[in-house]
VMD Tcl script that builds the backbone (N, CA, C; Angstrom):
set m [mol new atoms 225]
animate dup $m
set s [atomselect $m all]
$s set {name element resname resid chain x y z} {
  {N N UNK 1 A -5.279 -2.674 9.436}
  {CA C UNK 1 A -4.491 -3.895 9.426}
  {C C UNK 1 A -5.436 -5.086 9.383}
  {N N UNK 2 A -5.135 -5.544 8.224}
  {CA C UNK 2 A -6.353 -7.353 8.325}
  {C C UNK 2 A -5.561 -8.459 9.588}
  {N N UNK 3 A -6.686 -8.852 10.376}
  {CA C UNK 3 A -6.096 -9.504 11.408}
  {C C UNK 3 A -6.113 -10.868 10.778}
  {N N UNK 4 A -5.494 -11.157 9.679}
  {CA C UNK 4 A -4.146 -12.563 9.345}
  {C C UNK 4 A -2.897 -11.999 10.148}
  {N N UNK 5 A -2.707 -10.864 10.071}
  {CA C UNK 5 A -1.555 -10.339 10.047}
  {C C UNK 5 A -0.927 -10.478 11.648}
  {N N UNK 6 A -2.464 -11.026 12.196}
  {CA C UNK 6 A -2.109 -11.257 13.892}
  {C C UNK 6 A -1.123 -12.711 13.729}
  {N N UNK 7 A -1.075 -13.440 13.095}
  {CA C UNK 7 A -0.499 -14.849 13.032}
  {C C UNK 7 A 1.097 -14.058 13.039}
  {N N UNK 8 A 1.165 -13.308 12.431}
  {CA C UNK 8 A 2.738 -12.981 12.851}
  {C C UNK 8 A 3.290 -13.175 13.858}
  {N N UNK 9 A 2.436 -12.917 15.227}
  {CA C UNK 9 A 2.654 -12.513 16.423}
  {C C UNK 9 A 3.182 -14.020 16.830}
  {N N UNK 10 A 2.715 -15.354 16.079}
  {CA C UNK 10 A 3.089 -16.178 16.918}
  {C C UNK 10 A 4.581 -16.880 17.377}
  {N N UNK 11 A 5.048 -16.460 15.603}
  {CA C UNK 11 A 6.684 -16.980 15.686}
  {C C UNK 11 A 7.100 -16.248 16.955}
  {N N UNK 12 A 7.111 -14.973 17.236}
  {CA C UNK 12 A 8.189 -14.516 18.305}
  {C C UNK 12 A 7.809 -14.977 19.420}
  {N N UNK 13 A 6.264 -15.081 19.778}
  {CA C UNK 13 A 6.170 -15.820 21.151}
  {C C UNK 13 A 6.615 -16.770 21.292}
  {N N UNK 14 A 6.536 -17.879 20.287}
  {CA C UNK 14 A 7.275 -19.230 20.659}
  {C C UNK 14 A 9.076 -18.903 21.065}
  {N N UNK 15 A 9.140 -18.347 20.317}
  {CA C UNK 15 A 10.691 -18.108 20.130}
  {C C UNK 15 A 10.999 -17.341 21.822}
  {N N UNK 16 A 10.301 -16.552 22.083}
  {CA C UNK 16 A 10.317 -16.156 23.797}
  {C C UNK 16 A 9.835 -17.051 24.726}
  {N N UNK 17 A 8.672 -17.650 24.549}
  {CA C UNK 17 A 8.261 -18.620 25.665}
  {C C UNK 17 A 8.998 -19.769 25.420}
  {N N UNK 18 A 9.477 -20.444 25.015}
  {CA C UNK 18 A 10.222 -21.660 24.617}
  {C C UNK 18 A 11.965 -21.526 25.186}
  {N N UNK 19 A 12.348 -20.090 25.091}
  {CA C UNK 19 A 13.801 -20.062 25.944}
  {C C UNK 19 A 13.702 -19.943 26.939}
  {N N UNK 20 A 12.669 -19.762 27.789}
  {CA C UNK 20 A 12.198 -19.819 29.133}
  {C C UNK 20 A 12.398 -21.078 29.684}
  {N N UNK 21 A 11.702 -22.070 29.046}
  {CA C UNK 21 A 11.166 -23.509 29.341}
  {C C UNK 21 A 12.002 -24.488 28.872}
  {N N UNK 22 A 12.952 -23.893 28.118}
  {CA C UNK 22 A 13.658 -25.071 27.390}
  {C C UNK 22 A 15.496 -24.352 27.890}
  {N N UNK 23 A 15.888 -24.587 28.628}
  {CA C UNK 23 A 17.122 -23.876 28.952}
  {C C UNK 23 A 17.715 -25.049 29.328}
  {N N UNK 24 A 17.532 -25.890 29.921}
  {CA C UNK 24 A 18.922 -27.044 29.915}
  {C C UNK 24 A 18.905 -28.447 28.798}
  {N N UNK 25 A 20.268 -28.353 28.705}
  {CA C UNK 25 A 20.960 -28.778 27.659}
  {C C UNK 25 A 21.009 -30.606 27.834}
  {N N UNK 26 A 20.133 -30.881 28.952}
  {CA C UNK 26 A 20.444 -32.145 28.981}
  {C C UNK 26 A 19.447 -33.485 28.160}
  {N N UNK 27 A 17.790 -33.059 28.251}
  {CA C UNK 27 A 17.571 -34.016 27.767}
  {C C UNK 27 A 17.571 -33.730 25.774}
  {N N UNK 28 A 17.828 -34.528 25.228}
  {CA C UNK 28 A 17.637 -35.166 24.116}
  {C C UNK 28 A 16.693 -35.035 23.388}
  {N N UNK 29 A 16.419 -33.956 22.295}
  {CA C UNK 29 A 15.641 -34.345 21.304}
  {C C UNK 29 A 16.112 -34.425 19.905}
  {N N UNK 30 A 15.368 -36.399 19.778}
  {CA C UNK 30 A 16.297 -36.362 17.947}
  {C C UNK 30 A 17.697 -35.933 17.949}
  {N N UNK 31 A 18.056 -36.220 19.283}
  {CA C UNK 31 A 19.780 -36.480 19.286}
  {C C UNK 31 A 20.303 -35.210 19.489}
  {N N UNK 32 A 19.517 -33.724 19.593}
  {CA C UNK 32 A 20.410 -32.713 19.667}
  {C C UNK 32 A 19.532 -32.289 21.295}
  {N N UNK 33 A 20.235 -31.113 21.716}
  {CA C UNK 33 A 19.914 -30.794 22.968}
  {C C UNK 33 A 18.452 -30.188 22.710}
  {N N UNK 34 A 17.477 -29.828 23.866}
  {CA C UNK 34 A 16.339 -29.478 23.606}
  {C C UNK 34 A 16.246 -27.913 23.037}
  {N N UNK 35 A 16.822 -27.026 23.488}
  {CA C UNK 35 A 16.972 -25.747 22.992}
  {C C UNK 35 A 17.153 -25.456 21.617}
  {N N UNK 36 A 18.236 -26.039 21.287}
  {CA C UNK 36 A 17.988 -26.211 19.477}
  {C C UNK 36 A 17.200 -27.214 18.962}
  {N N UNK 37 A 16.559 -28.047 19.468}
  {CA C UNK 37 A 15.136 -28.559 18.467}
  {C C UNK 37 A 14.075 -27.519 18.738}
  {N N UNK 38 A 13.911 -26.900 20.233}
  {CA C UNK 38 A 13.433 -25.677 20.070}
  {C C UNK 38 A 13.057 -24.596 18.910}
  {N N UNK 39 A 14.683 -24.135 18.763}
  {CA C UNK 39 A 14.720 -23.346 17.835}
  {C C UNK 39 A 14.615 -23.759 16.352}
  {N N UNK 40 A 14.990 -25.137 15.838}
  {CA C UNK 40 A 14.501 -25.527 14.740}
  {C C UNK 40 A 12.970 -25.812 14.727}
  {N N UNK 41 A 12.560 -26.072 15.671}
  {CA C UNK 41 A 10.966 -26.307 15.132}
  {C C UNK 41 A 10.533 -25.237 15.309}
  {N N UNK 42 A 10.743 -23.835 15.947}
  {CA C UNK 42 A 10.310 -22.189 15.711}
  {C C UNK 42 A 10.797 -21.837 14.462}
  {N N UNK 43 A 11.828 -22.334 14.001}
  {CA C UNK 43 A 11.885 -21.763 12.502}
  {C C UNK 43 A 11.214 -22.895 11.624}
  {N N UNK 44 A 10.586 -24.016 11.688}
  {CA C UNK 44 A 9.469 -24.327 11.028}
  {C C UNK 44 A 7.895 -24.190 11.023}
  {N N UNK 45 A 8.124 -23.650 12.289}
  {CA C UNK 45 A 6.277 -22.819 12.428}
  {C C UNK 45 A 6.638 -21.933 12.089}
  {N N UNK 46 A 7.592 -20.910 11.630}
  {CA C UNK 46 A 7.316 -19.589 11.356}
  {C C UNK 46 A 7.483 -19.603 9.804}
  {N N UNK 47 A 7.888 -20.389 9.163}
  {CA C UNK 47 A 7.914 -20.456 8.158}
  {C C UNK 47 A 6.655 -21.460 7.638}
  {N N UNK 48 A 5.957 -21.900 8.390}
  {CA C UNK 48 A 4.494 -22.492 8.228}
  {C C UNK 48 A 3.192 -21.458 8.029}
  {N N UNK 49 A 3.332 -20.780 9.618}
  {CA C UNK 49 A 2.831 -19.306 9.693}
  {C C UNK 49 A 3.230 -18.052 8.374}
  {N N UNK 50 A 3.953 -17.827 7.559}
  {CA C UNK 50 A 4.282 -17.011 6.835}
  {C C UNK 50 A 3.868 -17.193 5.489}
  {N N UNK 51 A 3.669 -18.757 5.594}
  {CA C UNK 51 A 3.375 -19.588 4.341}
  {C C UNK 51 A 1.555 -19.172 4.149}
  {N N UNK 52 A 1.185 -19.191 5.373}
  {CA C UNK 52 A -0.256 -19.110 5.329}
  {C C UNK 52 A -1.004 -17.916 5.356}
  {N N UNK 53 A -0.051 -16.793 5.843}
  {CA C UNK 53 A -0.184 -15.523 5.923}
  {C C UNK 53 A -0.093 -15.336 4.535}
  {N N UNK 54 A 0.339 -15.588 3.616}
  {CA C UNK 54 A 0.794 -15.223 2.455}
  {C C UNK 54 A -0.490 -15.695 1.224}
  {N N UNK 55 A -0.705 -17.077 1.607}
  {CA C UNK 55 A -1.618 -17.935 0.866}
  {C C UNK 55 A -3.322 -17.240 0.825}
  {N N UNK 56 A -3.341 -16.496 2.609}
  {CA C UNK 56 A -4.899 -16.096 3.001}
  {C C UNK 56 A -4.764 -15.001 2.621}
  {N N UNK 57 A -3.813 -14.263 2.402}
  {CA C UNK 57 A -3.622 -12.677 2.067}
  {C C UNK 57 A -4.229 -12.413 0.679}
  {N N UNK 58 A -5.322 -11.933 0.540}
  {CA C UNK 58 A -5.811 -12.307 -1.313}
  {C C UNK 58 A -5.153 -11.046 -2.566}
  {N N UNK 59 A -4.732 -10.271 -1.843}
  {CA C UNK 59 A -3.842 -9.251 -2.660}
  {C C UNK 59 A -2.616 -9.466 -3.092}
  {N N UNK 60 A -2.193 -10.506 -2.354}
  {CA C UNK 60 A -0.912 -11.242 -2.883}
  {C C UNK 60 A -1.362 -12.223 -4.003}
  {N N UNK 61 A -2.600 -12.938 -4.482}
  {CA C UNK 61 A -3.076 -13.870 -5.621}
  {C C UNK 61 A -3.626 -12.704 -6.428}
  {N N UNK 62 A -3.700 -11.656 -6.168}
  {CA C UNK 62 A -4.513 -10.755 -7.355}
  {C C UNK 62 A -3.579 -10.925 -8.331}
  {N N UNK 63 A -4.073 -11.416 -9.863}
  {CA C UNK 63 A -3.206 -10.954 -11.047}
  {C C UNK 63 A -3.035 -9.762 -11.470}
  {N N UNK 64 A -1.651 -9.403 -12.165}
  {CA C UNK 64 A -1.173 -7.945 -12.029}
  {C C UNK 64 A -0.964 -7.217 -10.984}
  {N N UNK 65 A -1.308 -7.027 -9.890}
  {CA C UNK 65 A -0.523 -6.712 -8.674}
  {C C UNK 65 A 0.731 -6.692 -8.354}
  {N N UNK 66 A 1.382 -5.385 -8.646}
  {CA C UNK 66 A 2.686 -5.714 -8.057}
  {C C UNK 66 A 3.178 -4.622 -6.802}
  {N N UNK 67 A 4.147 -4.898 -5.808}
  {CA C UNK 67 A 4.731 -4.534 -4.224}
  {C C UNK 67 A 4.543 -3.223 -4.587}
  {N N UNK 68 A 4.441 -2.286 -5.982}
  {CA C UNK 68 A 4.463 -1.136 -6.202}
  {C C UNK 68 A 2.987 -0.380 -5.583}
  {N N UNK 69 A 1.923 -1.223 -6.589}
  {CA C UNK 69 A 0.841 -0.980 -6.223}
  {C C UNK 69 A 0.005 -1.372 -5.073}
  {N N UNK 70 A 0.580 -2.364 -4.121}
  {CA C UNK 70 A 0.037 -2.212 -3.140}
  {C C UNK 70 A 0.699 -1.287 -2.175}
  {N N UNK 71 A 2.012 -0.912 -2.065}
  {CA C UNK 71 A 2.894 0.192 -1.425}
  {C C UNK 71 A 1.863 1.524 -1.445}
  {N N UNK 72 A 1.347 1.823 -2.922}
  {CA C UNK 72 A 0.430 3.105 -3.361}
  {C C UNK 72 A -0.763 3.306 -2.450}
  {N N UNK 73 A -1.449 2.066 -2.255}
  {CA C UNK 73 A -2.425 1.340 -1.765}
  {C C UNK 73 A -2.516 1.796 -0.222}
  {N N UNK 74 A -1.493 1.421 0.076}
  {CA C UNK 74 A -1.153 1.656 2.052}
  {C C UNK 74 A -1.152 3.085 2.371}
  {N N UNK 75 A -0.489 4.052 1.151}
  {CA C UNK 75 A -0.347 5.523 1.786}
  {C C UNK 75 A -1.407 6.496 1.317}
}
mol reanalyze $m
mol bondsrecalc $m
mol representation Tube
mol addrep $m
């Protein structure tokens, strides 16, 4: 396993440590409660994180490469 692949790990931690810490509904962020800016800004790091996982991954820029041949590749 190439350790980019550790960056995965981070969406779910946020997404676990953040419902811990962010559980009442009272103060205000950007007008919505804190728990869902929470969860919207975990679904924009993880889609930041996935973006970059993807970009550093160099088998994904190889030309001609396709999900077939790297599938072949893994087994």
């Amino acid at each position: 396993m190439k350790k980019i692949y550790l960056l995965g790990v981070i969406p779910p931690l946020l997404n676990i440590v953040g419902a811990v810490f962010s559980r009442s509904a009272e103060p205000y962020v950007f007008g919505v409660p804190s728990t869902l800016a929470w969860v919207v800004g975990c679904v924009l790091v993880t889609s930041i994180v996935m973006q970059t996982i993807y970009v550093l991954d160099r088998r994904s820029s190889e030309p001609g490469c396709t999900n077939n041949d790297r599938n072949k590749e893994a087994q």
